[in-house]
C-alpha positions in Angstrom: -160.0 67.6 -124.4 -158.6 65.8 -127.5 -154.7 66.4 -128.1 -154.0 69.5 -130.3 -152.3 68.7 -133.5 -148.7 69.7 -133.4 -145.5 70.1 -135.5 -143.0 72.2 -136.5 -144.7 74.3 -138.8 -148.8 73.1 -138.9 -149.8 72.8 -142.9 -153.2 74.6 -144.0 -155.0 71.3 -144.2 -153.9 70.2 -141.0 -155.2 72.9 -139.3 -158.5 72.9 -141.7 -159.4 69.4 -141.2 -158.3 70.2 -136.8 -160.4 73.5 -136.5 -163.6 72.3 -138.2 -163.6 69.1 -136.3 -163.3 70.5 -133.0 -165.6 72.9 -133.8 -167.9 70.2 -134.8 -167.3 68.0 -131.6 -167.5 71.0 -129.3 -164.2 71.4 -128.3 -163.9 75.3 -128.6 -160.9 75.3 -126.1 -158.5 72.9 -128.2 -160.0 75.3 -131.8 -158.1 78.4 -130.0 -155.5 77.0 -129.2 -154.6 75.0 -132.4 -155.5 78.7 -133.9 -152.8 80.6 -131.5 -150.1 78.0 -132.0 -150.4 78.0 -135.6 -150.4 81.9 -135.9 -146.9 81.9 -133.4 -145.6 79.1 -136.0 -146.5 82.1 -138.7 -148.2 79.4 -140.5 -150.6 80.7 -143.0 -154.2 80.9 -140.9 -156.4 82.8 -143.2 -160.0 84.4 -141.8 -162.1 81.6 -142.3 -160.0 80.0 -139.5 -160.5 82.6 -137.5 -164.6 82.9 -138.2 -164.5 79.1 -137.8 -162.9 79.3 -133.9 -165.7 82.0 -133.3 -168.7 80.0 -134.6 -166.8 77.3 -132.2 -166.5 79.5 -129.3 -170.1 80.5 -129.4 -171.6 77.7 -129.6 -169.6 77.0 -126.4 -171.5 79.9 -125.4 -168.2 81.7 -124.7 -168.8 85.0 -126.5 -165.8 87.2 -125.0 -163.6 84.8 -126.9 -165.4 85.0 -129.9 -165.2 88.9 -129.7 -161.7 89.2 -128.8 -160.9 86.9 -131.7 -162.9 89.0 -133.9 -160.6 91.8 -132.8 -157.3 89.8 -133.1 -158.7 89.4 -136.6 -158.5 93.3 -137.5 -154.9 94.0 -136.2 -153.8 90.5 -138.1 -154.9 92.5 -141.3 -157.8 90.4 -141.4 -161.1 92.3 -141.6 -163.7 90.5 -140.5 -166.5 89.5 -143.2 -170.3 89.2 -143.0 -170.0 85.5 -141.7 -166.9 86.3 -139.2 -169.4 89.0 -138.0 -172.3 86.8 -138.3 -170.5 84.0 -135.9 -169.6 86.5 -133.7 -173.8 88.1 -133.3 -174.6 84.6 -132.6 -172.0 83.9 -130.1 -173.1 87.2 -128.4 -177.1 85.9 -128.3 -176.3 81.9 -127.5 -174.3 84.3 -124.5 -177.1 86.3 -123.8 -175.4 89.6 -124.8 -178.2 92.0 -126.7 -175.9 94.8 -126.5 -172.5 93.4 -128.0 -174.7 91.9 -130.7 -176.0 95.1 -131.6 -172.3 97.0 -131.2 -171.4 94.3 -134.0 -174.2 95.3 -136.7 -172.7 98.9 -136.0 -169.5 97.7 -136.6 -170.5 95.9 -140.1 -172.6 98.7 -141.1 -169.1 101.0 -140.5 -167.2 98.5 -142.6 -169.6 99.0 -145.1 -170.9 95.4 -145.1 -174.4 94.1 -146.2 -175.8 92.4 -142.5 -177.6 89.3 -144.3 -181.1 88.2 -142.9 -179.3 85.4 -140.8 -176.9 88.2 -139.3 -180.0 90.2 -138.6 -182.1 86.9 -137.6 -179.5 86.3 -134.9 -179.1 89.9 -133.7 -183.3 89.7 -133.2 -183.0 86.8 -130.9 -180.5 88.2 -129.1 -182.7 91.6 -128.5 -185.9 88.9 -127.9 -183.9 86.7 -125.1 -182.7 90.1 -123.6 -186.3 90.8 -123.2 -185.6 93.8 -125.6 -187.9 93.5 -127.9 -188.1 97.5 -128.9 -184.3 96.2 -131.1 -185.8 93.5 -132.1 -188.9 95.1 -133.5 -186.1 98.1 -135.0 -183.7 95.4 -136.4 -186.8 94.0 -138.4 -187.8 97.5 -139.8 -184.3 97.4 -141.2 -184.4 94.1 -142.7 -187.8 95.5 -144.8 -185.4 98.8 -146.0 -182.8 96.4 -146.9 -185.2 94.3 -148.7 -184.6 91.2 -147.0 -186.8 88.8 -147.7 -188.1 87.6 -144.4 -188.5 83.8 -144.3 -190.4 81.7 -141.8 -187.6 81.3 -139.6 -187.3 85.4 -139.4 -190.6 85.5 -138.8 -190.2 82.5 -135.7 -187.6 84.9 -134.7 -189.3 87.6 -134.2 -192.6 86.1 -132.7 -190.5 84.2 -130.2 -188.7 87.8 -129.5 -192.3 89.6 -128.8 -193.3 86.6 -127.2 -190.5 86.3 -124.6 -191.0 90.5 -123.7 -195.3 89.9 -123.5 -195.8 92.1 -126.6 -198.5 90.3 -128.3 -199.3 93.1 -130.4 -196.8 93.5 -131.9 -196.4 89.5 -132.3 -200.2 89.5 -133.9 -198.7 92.3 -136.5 -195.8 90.0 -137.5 -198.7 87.1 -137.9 -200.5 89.1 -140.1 -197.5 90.3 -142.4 -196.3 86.6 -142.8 -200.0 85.9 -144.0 -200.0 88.9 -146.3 -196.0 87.7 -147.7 -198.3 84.9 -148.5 -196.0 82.5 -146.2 -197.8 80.2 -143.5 -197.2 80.2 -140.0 -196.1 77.2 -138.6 -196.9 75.2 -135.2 -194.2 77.0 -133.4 -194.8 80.4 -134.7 -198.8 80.0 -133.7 -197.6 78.6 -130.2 -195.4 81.9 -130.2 -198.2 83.8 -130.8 -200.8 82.2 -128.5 -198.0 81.8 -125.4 -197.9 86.1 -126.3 -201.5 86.5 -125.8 -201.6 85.0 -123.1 -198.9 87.1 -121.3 -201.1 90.0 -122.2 -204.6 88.5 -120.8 -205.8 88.3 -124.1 -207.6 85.3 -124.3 -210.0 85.7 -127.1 -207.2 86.4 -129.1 -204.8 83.1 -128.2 -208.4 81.0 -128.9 -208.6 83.2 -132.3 -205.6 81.8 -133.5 -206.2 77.9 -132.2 -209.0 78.7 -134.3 -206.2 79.9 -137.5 -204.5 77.1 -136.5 -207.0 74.1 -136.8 -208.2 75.7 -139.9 -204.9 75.4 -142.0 -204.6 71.9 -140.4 -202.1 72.3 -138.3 -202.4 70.0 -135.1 -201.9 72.0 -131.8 -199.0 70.3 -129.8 -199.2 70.0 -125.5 -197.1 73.4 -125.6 -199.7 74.8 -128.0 -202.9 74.0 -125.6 -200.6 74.5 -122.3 -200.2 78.6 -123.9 -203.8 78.5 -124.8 -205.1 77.1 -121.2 -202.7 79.9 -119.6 -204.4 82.4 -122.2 -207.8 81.3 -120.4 -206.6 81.3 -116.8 -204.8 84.6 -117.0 -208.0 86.1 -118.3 -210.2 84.0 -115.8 -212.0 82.3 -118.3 -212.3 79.0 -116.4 -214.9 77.4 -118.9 -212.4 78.2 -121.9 -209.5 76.5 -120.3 -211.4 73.7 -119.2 -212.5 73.0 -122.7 -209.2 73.1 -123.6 -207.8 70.2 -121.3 -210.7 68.1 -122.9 -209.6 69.1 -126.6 -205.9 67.8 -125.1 -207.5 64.9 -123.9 -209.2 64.1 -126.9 -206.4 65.0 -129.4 -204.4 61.8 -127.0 -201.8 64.4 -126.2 -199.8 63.3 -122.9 -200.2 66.3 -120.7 -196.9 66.2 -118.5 -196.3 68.3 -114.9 -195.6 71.7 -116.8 -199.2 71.0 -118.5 -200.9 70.3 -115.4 -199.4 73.0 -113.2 -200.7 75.7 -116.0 -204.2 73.9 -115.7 -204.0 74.3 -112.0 -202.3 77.4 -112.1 -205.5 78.8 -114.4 -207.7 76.9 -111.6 -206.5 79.2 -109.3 -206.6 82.3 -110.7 -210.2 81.6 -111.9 -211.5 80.3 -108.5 -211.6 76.8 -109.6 -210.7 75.3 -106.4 -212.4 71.8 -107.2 -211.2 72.0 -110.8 -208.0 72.0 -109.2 -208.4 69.3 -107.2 -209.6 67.2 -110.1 -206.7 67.8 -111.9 -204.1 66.7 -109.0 -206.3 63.7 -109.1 -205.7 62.9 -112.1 -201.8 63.5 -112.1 -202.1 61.2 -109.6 -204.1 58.4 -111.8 -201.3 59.2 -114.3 -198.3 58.0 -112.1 -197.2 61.7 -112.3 -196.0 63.8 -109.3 -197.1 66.6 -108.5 -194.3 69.5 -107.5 -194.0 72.3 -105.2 -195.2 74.7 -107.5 -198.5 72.4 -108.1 -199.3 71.8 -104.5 -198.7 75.5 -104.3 -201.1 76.5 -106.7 -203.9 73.7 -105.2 -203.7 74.8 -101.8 -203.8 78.9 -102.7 -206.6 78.2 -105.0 -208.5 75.9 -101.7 -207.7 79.0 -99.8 -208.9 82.1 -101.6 -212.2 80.1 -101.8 -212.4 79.5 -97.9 -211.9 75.8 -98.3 -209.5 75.3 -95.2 -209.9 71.8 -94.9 -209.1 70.8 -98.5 -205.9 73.3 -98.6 -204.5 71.4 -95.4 -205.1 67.8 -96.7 -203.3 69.5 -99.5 -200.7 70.7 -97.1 -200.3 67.4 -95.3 -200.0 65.9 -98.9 -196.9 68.3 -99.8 -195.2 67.5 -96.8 -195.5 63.6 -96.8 -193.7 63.8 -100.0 -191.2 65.9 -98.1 -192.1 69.3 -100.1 -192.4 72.1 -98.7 -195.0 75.0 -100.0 -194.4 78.9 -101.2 -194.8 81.6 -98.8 -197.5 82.8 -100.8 -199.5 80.0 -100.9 -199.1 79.3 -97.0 -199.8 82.9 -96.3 -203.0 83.2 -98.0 -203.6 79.6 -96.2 -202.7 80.9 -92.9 -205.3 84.0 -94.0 -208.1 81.7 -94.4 -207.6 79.9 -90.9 -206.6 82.5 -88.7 -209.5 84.6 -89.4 -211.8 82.3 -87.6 -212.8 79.8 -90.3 -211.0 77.3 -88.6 -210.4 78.2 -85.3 -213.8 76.5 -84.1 -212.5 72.9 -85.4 -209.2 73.5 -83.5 -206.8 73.6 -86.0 -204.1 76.7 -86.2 -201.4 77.1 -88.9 -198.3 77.9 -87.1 -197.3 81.7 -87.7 -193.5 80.6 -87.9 -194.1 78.4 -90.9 -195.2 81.5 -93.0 -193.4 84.1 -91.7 -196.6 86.6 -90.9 -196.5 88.7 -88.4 -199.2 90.2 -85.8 
């Protein structure tokens, strides 16, 4: 931590030119501190030095200091504004705290102040990454009776709240009002809304909107095609999502180990058990590795189709690069051999190594 800026009595610009640059360089610990010292000094510290040490604090992501300082700010005579309160709704969602966020619209609304669509824009995301998305969905009914004017990033907002809860409704309704404020969607907000579809097994609606997508010429990215594969997979629509890993290939997107172990992931759920093995294969080819959760995926989708042999290469794979398989995945294994498929070739998974009992 940089050294805090002393004297006997800190001057106004001292303390402007200190707090803004460690807020800037991240140092929200030497911010308060400058802020206390110069408040014992009785030196004047006005409330955008206070609002600036709670921006700082959050995006240290330490939101109880940016709500106690928002309370210091009250019993120092100095109310807090719609930015102080703004800092402090986005220290409470970079912290993960829906609730507080929401306690400090109340708060405005109390005080009588206007919550601006980037107070209201941060109290969504905090309701979206708290999986609440019920707030969310409330907080942007009240930006339409405050006539806010929703911008693109509202609209991200939102989408990315719906999406994060698996309402894709709801997430398809935003879509649709964006396109009727006559405002585009962009990349992320389509990947948003395709990653929501998929949550829900609606596959024909994620393809619908690759479909919006390619059509206002926007080029899907890997995240894109990785929400639409999982769209397919979840909805066992094997074909779907195999077209779609050609459509990556042929759009020369690099598909990385999250890519893949959706693709194998929707091989499984679809019964794709040689799909899946293609696809290791060609991690392989790729100089990628493949990871627990990969070799997991291969060797349940090799055993809910009977293919013993292929699920304990698979295992003897995992283990020679000293990884070591789900439960699930060994238990459906273990399944598959101990009901007699491969008892007449000799080979037995050990009960111990997945836990199942007689």
């Amino acid at each position: 931590m940089p050294g805090i800026i002393r004297g006997s009595r800190p001057g106004v610009v001292s303390i402007d030119v200190a707090i803004n640059q460690y807020k800037r360089t991240g140092y929200w610990e030497a911010a308060l501190q400058l802020l206390r010292e110069a408040s014992h000094a009785r030196a004047k510290v006005g409330r955008g030095h206070y609002t600036t040490v709670v921006t700082a604090c959050g995006q240290g992501k330490h939101w109880q200091q940016a709500l106690s300082l928002l309370s210091v700010m009250g019993e120092a005579e100095l109310e807090p504004d719609v930015i102080s309160y703004s800092a402090g709704i986005s220290a409470c969602k970079k912290g993960g705290q829906w609730r507080h966020a929401l306690s400090l619209l109340d708060d405005m609304r109390s005080a009588r102040l206007a919550p601006t669509v980037l107070t209201y824009s941060a109290g969504i995301s905090a309701c979206g990454n708290g999986g609440q998305w019920q707030q969310a969905q409330s907080l942007i009914v009240d930006m339409r009776e405050a006539r806010l004017e929703i911008d693109v990033q509202g609209y991200s907002i939102g989408v990315s709240a719906c999406e994060k809860c698996g309402q894709w409704q709801h997430a398809l309704s935003l879509l649709g009002e964006m396109k009727d404020a006559t405002l585009e969607p962009d990349v992320i907000l389509y990947s948003a809304g395709i990653s929501a579809c998929g949550k829900g097994e609606q596959w024909q609606h994620a393809l619908s909107l690759l479909d919006d997508m390619r059509s206002a010429r926007l080029a899907p990215t890997v995240l894109t095609y990785s929400a639409g594969i999982s769209a397919c997979g979840n909805g066992g629509q094997w074909q779907q999502a195999q077209s779609l890993f050609v459509d990556m290939r042929e759009a020369r997107l690099e598909v990385d180990v999250q890519g893949y172990s959706i693709g194998v992931s929707a091989c499984e759920k679809c019964g794709q058990w040689q799909h899946a093995l293609s696809l290791l294969g060609e991690m392989k080819d790729a100089t990628l590795e493949p990871d627990v959760i990969l070799y997991s995926a291969g060797i349940s989708a090799c055993a809910v189709c009977e293919q013993w042999q292929q699920a304990l290469i698979l295992l003897s794979d995992m283990r020679n690069a000293k990884l070591e398989p789900n439960v699930i995945s060994l238990q459906r294994l273990y399944q598959c051999v101990w009901e007699g498929r491969a008892v007449a070739a000799g080979i037995v998974v050990a009960r111990g190594d997945v836990g199942v009992e007689d």
